[in-house]
C-alpha positions in Angstrom: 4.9 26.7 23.0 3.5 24.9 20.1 4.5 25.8 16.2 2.5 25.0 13.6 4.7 22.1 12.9 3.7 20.2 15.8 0.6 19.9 13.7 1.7 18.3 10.9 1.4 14.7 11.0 3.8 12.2 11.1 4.3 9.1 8.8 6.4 6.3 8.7 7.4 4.5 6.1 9.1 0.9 6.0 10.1 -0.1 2.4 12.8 -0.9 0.0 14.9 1.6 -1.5 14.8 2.4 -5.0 17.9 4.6 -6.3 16.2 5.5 -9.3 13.1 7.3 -7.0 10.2 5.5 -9.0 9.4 3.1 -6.0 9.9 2.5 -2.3 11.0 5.1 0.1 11.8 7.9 -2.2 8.5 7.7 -3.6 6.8 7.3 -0.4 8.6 10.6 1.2 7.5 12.6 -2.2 3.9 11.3 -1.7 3.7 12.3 1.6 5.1 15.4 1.2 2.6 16.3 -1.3 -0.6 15.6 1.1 1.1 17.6 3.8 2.7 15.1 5.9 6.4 15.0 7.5 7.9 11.5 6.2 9.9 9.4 8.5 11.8 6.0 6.9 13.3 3.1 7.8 15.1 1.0 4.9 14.5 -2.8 4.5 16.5 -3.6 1.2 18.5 -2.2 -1.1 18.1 -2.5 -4.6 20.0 -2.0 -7.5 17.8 -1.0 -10.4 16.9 1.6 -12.5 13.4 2.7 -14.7 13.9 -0.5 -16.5 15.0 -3.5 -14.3 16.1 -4.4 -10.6 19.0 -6.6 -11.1 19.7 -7.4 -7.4 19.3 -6.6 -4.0 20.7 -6.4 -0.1 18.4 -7.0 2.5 18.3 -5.2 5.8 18.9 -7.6 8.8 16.4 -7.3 11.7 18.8 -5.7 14.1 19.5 -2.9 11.5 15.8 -2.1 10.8 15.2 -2.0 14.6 18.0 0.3 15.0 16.4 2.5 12.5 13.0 2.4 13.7 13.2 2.8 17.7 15.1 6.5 17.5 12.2 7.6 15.5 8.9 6.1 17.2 10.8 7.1 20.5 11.6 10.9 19.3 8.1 11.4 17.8 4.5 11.2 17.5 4.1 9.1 14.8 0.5 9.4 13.3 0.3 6.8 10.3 2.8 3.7 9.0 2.7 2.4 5.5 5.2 -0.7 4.8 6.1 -2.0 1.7 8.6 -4.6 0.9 9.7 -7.1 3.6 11.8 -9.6 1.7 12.4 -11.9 4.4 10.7 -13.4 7.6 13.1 -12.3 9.6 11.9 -8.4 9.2 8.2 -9.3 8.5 8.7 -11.0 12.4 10.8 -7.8 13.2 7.6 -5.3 12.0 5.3 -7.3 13.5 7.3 -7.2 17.0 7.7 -3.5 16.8 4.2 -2.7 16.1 2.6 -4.7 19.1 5.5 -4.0 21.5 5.8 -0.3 20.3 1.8 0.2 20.2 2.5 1.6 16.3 -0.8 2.7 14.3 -2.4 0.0 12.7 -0.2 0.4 9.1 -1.2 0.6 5.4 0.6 -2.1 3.8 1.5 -3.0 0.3 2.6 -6.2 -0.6 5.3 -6.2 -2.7 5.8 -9.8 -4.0 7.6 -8.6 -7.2 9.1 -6.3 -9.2 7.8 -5.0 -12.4 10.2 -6.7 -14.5 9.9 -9.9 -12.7 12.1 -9.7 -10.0 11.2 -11.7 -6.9 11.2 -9.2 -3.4 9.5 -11.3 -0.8 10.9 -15.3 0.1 8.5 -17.7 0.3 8.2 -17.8 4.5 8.4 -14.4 4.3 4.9 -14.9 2.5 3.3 -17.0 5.4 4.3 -15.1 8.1 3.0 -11.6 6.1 -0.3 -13.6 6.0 -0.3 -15.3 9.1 1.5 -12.2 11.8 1.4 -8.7 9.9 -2.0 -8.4 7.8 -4.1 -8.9 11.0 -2.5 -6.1 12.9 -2.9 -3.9 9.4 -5.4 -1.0 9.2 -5.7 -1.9 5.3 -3.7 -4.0 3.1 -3.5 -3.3 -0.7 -2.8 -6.1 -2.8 -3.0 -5.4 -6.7 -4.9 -8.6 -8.7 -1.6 -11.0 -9.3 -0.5 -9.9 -5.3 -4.6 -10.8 -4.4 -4.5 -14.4 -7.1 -1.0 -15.4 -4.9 -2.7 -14.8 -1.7 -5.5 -16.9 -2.3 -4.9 -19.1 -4.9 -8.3 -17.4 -6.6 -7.8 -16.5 -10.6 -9.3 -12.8 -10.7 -11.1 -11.9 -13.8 -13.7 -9.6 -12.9 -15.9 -7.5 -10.1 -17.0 -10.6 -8.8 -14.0 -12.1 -8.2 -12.0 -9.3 -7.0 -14.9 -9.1 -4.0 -14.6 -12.6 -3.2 -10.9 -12.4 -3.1 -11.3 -9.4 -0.8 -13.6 -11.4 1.3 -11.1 -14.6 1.6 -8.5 -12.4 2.7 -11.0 -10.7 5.5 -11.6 -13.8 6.7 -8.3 -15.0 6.6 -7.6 -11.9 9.2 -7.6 -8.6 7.4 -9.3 -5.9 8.9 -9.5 -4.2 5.4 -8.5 -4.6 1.7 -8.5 -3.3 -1.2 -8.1 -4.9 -4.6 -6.2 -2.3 -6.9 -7.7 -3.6 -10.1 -4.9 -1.7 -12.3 -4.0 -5.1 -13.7 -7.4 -5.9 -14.7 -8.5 -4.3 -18.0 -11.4 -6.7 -18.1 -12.7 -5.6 -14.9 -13.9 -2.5 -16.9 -17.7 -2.3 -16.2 -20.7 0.1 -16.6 -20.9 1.7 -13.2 -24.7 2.2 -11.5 -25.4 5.7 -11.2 -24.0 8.2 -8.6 -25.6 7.5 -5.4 -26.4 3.7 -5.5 -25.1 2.2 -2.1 -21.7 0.8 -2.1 -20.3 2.8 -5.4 -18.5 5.6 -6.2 -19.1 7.8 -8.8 -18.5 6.5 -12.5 -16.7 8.4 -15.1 -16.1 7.2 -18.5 -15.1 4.1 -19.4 -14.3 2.6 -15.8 -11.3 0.6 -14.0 -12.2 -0.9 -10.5 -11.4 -1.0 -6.9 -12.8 -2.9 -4.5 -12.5 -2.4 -0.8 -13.6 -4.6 2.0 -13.5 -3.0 5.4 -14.8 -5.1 7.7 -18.0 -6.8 5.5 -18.7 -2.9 3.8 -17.7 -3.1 0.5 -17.2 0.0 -1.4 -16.2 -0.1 -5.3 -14.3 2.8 -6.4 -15.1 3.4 -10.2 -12.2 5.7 -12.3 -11.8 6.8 -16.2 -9.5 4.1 -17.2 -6.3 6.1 -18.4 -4.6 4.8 -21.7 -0.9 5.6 -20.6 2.1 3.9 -20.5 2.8 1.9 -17.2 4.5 3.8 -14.8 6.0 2.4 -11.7 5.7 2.8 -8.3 2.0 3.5 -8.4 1.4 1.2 -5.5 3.7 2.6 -3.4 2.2 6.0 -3.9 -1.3 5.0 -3.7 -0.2 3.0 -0.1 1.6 6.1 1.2 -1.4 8.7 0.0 -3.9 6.9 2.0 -1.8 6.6 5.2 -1.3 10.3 4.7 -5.0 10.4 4.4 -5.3 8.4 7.6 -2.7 10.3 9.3 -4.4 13.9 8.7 -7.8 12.5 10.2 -9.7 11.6 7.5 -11.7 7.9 7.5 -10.4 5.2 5.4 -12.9 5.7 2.4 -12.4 9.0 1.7 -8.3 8.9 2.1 -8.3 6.1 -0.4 -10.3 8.3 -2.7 -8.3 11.2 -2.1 -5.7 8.8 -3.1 -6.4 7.4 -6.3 -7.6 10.9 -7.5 -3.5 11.5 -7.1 -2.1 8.8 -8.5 -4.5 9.5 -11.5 -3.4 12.6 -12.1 0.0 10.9 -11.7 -0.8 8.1 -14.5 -1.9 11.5 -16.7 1.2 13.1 -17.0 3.6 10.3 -17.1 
């Protein structure tokens, strides 16, 4: 007989572990939690850091991130992945095998290059074979504007070049992206009115995202919130819209849905 939790979804996440709970898994498992999901995980690293710096780290070898995956796609419907840091190309090539062999949803990823006090998380090959083997078999992938400048070698100042950064990476393989322009003050613009094609509603003074899903490019316009940085907001933003995904609703309005969180978020740090 079925219970009402056979209907709530299922997500899996694939990231880093954070012991301080601002980033990576533990994040990811509050997040989806919040929008009604039950979270899965599998660990790819372990860090050692707290809310101020990560001051090393102990990557997962292939086997063991197989080992944790495979019980968990085998004992359950899993409706939605989001993946976050892969260090090394051994578990990007590890990801990518269990997604096509496994027949996995088409994931939300994050790329996490770096930490926020300048720690590196993802080897140079690792890099190439992110590019080359995982972001073609992503749903969406959501760089922020230094993860979107490393990509494609593009310096990203404004609107404009946030699309055409969006639009390299398309071509490149993604089947969506969208530019988190967080980092981008001076991407601050005057939105058009509510109900111009291809924008969001505009608030007050306005940050920018711009999303590229397959040539339709949507540009989300928020208040710009003067707060103190707070971390983790791409992990939460990553695992909101594949809880979005996971609970039916089309790519647009999860990553809405999603950013109207992580606002909120931003507002009471």
């Amino acid at each position: 007989m079925a219970t009402d939790a056979d209907a709530v979804p299922v997500v899996l996440t694939i990231a880093g572990f954070d012991p301080s709970g601002g980033a990576g898994v533990i994040a990811d498992i509050r997040i989806l939690v919040a929008f009604g999901c039950r979270p899965v995980a599998a660990v790819t690293s372990l860090t050692f850091q707290n809310s101020e710096k990560l001051s090393g780290a102990i990557h997962q070898s292939a086997e063991s991130l197989r080992g944790q995956i495979l019980p968990l796609i085998k004992g359950l419907k899993i409706a939605a992945v989001k993946i976050g840091m892969l260090p090394t190309r051994e578990l990007v090539s590890e990801v990518v095998r269990l997604l096509v062999e496994e027949k996995m949803p088409a994931p939300v990823v994050d790329p996490v290059l770096q930490s926020s006090s300048g720690y590196e998380l993802m080897e140079p090959e690792a890099r190439e074979a992110w590019l080359t083997r995982l972001m073609p078999l992503a749903r969406l992938i959501t760089p922020n504007i230094p993860e979107a400048e490393t990509f494609t070698r593009m310096t990203i100042k404004n609107e404009s070049d946030m699309r055409a950064a969006a639009n390299y990476l398309r071509k490149q393989g993604a089947r969506a992206v969208l530019i988190k322009g967080g980092h981008l003050p001076g991407a601050r613009a005057s939105c058009p009115p509510i109900g111009e094609a291809g924008r969001m509603p505009a608030l007050r003074s306005e940050a920018l995202d711009v999303l590229d899903d397959d040539g339709e490019v949507t540009v989300f316009c928020a208040e710009w919130i003067e707060a103190p940085p707070l971390r983790g907001t791409g992990c939460m933003l990553s695992s909101a819209i594949a809880a979005g995904l996971a609970r039916g609703k089309n790519l647009r309005d999860s990553i809405d849905a999603a950013k109207q969180f992580v606002a909120d978020a931003i507002r009471q740090a």
